[in-house]
NUKOL-964011 format. One record per residue (C-alpha): x negated, y negated, z; residue number from 1; residue in three letters. Coordinates in steps of 0.001 Angstrom, whole numbers. Example, Ala and Ser with C-alpha at 12.3 -4.5 7.8 and 13.67 -1.06 7.14 Angstrom:
# NUKOL-964011
> -12300_4500_7800_1_ALA
> -13670_1060_7140_2_SER
END
This chain:
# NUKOL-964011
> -122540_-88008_44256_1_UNK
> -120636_-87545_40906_2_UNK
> -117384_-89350_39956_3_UNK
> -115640_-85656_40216_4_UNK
> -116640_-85318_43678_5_UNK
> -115822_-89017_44932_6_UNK
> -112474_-88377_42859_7_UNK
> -112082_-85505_44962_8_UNK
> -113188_-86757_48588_9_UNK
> -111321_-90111_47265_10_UNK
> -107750_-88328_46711_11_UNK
> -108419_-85718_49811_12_UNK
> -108719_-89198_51987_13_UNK
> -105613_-90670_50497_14_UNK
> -103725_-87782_51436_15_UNK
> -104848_-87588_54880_16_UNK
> -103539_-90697_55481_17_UNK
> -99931_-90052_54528_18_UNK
> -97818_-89550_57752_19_UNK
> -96417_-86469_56138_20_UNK
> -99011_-84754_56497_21_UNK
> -101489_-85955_58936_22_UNK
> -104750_-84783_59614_23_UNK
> -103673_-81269_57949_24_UNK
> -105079_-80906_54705_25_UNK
> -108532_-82563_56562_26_UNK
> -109588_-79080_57606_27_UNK
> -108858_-77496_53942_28_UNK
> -111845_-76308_52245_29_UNK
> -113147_-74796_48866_30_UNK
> -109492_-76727_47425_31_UNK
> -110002_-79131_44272_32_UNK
> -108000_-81800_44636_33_UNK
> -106460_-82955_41268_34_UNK
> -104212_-86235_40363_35_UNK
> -101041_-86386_39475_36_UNK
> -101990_-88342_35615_37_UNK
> -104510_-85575_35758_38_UNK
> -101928_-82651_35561_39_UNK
> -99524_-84606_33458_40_UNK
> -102192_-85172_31133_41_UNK
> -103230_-81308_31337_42_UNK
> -99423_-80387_31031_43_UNK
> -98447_-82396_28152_44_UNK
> -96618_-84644_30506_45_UNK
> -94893_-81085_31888_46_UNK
> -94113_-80191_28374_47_UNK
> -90941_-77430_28485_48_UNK
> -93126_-76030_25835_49_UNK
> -95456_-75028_28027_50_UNK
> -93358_-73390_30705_51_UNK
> -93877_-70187_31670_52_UNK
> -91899_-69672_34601_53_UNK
> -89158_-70653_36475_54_UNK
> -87476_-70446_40309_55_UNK
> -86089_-71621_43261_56_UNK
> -89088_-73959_43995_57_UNK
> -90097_-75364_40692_58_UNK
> -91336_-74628_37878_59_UNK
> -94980_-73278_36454_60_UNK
> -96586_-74848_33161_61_UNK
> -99659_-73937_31511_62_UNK
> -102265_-75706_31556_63_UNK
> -105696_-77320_30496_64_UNK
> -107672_-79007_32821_65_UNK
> -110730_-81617_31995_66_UNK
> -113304_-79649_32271_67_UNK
> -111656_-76761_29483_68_UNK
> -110500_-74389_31942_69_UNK
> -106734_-73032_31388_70_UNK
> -104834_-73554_34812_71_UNK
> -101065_-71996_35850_72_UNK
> -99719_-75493_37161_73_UNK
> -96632_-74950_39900_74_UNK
> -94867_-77745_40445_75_UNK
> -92505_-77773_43469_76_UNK
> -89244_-79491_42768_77_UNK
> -87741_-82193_44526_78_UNK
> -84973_-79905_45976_79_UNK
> -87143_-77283_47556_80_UNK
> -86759_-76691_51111_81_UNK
> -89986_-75743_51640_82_UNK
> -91883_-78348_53411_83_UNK
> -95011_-79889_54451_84_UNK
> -96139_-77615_56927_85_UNK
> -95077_-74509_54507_86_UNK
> -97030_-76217_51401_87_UNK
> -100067_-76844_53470_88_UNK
> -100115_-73479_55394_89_UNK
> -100000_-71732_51477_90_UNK
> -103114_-73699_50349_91_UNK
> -104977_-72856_53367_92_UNK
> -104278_-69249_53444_93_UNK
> -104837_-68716_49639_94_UNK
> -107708_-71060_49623_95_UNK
> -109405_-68601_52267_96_UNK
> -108491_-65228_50462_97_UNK
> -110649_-63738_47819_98_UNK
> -109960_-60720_45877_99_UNK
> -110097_-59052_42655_100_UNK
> -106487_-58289_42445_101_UNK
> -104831_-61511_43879_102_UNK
> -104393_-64384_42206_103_UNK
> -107397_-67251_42863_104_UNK
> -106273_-71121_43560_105_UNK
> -107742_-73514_42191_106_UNK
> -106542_-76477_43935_107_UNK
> -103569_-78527_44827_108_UNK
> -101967_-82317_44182_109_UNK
> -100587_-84281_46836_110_UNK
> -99036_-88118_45741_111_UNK
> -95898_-89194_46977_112_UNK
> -93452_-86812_46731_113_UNK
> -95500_-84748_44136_114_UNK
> -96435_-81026_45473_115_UNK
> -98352_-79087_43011_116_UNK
> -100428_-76019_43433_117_UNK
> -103076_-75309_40472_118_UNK
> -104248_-71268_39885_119_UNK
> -105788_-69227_37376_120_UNK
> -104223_-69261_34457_121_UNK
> -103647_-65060_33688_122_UNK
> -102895_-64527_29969_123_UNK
> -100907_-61791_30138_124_UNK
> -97743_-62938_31802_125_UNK
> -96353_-60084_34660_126_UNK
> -95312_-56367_34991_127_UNK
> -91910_-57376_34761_128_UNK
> -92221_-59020_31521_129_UNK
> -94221_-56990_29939_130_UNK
> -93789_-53463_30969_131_UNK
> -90449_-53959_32556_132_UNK
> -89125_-56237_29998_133_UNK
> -88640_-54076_26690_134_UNK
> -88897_-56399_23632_135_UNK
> -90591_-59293_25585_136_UNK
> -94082_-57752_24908_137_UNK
> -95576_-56209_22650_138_UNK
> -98730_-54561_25115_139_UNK
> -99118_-50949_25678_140_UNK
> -99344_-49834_29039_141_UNK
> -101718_-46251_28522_142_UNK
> -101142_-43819_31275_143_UNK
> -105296_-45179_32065_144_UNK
> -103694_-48352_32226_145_UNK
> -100884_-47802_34716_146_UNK
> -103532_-45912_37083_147_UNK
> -105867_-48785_36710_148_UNK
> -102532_-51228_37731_149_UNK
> -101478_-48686_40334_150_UNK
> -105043_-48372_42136_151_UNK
> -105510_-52329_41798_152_UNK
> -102568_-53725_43180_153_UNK
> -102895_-50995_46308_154_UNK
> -106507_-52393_46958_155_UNK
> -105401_-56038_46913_156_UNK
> -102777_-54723_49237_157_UNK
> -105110_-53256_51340_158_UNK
> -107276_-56220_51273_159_UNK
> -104530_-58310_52944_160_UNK
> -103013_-56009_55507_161_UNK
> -106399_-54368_56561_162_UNK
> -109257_-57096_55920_163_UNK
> -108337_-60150_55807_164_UNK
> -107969_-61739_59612_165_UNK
> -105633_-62383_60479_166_UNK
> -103950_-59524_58511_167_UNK
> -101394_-60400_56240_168_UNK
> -97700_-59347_55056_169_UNK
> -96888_-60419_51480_170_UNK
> -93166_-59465_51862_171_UNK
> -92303_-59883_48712_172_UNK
> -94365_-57099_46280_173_UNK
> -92534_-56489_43065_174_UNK
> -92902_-56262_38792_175_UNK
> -92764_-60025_38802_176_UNK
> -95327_-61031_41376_177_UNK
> -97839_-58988_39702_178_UNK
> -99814_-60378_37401_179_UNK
> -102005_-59535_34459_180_UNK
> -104873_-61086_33018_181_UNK
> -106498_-60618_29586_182_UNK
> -107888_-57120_30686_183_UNK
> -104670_-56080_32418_184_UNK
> -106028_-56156_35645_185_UNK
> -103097_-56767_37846_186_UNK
> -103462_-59690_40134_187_UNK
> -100961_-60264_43377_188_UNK
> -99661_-63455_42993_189_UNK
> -96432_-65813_44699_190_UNK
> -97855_-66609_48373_191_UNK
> -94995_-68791_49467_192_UNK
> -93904_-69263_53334_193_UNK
> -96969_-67962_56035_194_UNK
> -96819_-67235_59858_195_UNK
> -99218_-67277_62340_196_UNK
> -98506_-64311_64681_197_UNK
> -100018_-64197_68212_198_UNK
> -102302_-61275_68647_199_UNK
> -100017_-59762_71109_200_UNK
> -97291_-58842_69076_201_UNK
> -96892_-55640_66746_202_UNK
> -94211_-56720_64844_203_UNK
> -92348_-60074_64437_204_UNK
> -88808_-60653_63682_205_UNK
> -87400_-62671_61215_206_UNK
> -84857_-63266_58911_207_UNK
> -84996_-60992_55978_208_UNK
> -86808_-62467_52809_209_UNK
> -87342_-60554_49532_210_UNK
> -86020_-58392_46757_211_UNK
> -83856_-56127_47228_212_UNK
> -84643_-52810_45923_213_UNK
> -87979_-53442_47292_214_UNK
> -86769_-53904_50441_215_UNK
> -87471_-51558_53264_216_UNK
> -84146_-50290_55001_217_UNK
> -85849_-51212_58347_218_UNK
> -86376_-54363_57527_219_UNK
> -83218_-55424_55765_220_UNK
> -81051_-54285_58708_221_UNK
> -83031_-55530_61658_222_UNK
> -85132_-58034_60431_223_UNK
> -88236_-56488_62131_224_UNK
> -91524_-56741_59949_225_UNK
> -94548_-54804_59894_226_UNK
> -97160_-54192_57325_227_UNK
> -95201_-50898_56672_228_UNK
> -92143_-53054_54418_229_UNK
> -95027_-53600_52360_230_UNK
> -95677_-49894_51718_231_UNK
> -92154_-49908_51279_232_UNK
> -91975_-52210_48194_233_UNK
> -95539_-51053_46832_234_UNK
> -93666_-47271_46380_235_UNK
> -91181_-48582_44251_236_UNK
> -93491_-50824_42060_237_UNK
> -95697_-47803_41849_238_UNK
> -92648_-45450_40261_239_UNK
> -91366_-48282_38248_240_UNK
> -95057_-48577_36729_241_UNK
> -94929_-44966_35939_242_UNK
> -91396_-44285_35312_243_UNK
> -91579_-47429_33276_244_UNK
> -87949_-48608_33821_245_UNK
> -86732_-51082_36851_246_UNK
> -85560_-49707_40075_247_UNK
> -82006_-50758_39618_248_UNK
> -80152_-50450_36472_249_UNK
> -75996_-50957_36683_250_UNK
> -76001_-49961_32929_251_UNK
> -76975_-46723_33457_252_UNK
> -75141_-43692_34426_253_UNK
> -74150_-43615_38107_254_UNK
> -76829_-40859_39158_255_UNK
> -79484_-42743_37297_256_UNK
> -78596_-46306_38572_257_UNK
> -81067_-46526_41663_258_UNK
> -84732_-45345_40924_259_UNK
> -85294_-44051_44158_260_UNK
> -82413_-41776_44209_261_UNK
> -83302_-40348_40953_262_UNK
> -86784_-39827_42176_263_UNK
> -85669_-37816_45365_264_UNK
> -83409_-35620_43343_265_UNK
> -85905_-34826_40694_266_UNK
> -88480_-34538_43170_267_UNK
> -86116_-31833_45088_268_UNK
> -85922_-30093_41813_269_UNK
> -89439_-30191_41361_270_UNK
> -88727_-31545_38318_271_UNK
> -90839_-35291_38881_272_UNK
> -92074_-35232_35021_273_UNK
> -88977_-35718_33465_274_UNK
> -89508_-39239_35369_275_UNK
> -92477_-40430_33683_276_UNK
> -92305_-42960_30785_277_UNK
> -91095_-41252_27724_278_UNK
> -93158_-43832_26064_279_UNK
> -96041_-42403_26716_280_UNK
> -95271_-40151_24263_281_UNK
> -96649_-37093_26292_282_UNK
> -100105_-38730_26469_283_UNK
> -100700_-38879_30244_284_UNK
> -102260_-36358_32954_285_UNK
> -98856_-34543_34131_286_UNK
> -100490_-34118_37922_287_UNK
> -101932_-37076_37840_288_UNK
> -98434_-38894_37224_289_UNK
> -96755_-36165_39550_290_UNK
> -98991_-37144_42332_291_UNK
> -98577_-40733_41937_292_UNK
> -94601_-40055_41739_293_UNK
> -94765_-38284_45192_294_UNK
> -96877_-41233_46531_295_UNK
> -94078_-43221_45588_296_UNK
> -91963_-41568_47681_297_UNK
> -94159_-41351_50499_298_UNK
> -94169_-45159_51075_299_UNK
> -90778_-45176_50934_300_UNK
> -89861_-42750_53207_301_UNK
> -86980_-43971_55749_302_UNK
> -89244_-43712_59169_303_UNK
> -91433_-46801_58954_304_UNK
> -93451_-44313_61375_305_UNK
> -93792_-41907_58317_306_UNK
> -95457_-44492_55554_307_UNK
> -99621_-44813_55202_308_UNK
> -101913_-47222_55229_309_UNK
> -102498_-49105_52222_310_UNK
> -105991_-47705_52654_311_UNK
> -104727_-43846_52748_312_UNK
> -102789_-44732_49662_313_UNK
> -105833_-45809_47944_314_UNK
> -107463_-42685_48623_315_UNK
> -104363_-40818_47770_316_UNK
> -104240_-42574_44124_317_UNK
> -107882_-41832_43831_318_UNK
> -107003_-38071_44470_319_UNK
> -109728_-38356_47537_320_UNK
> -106644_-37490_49974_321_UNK
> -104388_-34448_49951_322_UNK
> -100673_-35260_48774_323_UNK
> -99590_-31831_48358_324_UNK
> -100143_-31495_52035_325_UNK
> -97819_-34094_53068_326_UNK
> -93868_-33213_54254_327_UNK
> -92048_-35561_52142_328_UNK
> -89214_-37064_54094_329_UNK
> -85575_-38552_52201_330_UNK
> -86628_-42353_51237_331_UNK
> -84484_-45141_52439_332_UNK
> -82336_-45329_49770_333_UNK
> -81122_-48958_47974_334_UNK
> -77546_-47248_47544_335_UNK
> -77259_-47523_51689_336_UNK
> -77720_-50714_51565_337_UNK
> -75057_-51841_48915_338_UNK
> -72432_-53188_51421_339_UNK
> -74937_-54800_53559_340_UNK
> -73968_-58222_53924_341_UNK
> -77341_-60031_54589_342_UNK
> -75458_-63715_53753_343_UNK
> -73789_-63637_50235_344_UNK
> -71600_-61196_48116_345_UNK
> -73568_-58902_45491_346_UNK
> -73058_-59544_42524_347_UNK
> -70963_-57434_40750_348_UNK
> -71176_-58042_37280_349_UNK
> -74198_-56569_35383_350_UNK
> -76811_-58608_33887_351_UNK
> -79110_-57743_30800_352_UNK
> -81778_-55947_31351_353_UNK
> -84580_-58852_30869_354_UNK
> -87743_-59688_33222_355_UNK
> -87997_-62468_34882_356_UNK
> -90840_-64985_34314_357_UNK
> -94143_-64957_35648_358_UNK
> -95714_-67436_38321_359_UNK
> -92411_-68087_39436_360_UNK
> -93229_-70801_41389_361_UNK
> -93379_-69479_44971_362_UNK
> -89634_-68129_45831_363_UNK
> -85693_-69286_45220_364_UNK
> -86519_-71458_47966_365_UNK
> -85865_-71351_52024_366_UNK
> -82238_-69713_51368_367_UNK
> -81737_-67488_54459_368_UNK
> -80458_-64289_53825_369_UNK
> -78732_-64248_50521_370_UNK
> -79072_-60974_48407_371_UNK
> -77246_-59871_45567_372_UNK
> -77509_-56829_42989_373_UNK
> -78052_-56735_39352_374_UNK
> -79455_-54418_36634_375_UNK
> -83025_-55506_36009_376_UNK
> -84914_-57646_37212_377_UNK
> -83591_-56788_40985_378_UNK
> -82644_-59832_42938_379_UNK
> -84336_-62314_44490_380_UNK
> -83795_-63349_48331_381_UNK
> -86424_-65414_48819_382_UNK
> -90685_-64960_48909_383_UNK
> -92439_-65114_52094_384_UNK
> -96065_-63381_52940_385_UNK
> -96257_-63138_56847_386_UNK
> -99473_-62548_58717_387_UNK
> -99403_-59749_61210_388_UNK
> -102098_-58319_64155_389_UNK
> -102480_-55213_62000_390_UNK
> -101229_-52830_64431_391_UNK
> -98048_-51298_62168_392_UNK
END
């Protein structure tokens, strides 16, 4: 046995015997289990220096580990409401979950009232720094870029809802939760709050938890989830990617505020080019971009009934399914929802238009219901991913 492995099996016992937690984190597997000296010590003590991200749960540092490797560190703050069972349930599920566009853990640290999650450490911060985030970045996103993001990030997607078993909801898809590393592949990242749904059930209701402006109408008002809220929120990331602007902007005109709006209207027109990222600079395949405009639109349609599968939208993006065939029905629009009151007033004074960190570590926390609007980045309400029986 090496001293790394009896470190290991000597910290996983230790934890197991805190009442906390039980015999929970007993039947966790392919986990490291790290010390709390040895993330200081990898940290710089939780140097501010080497912050890189910032939310309702903690905060995220960069870091070196022992053996050389460079590890995101979250560490969940003393405040956070999310608890035991919550922490434990996220290391299981990601711990289980392996895909080329989500976001691998590494391990976790459990002493005292320490709660730290260790990932891969991806160089190249988020979407919603760098493309999103004008002036934070100084990477250019190619049109053979943006299809590489946009194919990626629908096969992750896909992955969860449609392979994975039990399937699973991420609930809270958006620029910041996507994550690039040094190639730019994008990587699904922020696995925060999971349910266990019985088999049974086709849909389970809940209180509403994510951005809005990715939020699906449906899901907003009622509170009903399905794997089709995900669609929802993928159709907007996909026409921010290739529109290359945030899907709410207060600065702007009134007409170009909401991206989706502007989308249907130019889309009525048949006029969906004057959408894509000037840029570009007019170096991108016009019906190529066109297509993946009208994709857009067709996971956000307003019928839950109407959206795909994350699989049929992978074909779509890899032109192996008709679009052109498809009646494109009006999407549910973010401008219906302004005087929804889902638990707090919106916020009526613009922000600047900056990103928001990467990694932010997990959500803004077990806040129920509390949405508000700004110009870019779009609100957070909270991150949850939910696990569904796959039948919507």
């Amino acid at each position: 046995m090496t001293c790394l492995s009896f470190l290991r099996r000597r910290s996983l016992d230790s934890i197991s015997r805190h009442p906390e937690f039980g015999d929970d984190l007993a039947g966790i597997r392919n986990v490291n289990i790290y010390t709390y000296k040895e993330l200081r010590i990898a940290t710089n003590d939780f140097s501010p220096e080497n912050k890189i991200g910032e939310g309702g749960f903690g905060s995220v540092y960069k870091g070196q580990l022992r053996d050389g490797q460079m590890a995101a560190v979250k560490v969940l703050s003393a405040e956070s409401r999310q608890g035991v069972k919550e922490f434990l349930t996220e290391i299981q599920m990601i711990s289980e979950i392996n895909h080329e566009n989500l976001v691998k853990l590494y391990g976790c640290c459990v002493e005292g009232k320490h709660r730290i999650l260790v990932y891969n450490y991806l160089e190249n911060n988020s979407l919603a720094r760098t493309l999103l985030g004008r002036g934070h970045s100084d990477i250019y996103f190619s049109w053979r870029t943006r299809v590489k993001l946009c194919i990626g990030i629908a096969r992750g997607l896909a992955y969860l809802h449609e392979e994975v078993r039990p399937h699973i909801i991420h609930r809270d898809i958006k620029a910041s939760n996507i994550l690039l590393d040094k190639d730019l592949t994008p990587k699904i990242s922020d696995f925060g709050l999971a349910k266990l749904i019985p088999a049974s059930m086709t849909h389970v209701s809940t209180r509403v938890a994510g951005t809005l402006g990715y939020l699906a109408p449906e899901y907003a008002v009622r509170g009903q989830l399905t794997r089709k809220a995900d669609l929802y929120s993928f159709g907007v990331l996909i026409i921010e990617i290739v529109s290359g602007r945030c899907n709410t902007n207060t600065r702007l005109p009134p007409e170009e505020q909401y991206i989706l709006e502007r989308t249907w209207k130019l889309y009525e027109r048949r006029e969906l080019v004057l959408l894509v990222d000037t840029a570009l600079g007019g170096e991108f395949d016009v019906e190529q971009a066109c297509r993946f405009l009208k994709i857009g639109l067709i996971c956000t349609q307003d019928s839950p009934k109407l959206r795909p599968s994350m699989s049929n939208v992978v074909r779509m993006l890899a032109g192996e399914k008709d679009v052109d065939g498809i009646t494109i029905t009006k999407p549910g629009l973010i401008s219906d929802l302004m005087d929804l009151k889902v638990g707090g007033e919106p916020d009526s004074k613009p922000r600047p238009n900056q990103a928001s960190s990467s990694y932010n570590s997990s959500s803004l926390g077990d806040s129920e219901n509390t949405t508000t609007t700004t110009s870019a980045p779009s609100t957070q309400i909270n991150t949850v991913f939910t696990i569904s029986d796959g039948r919507n």
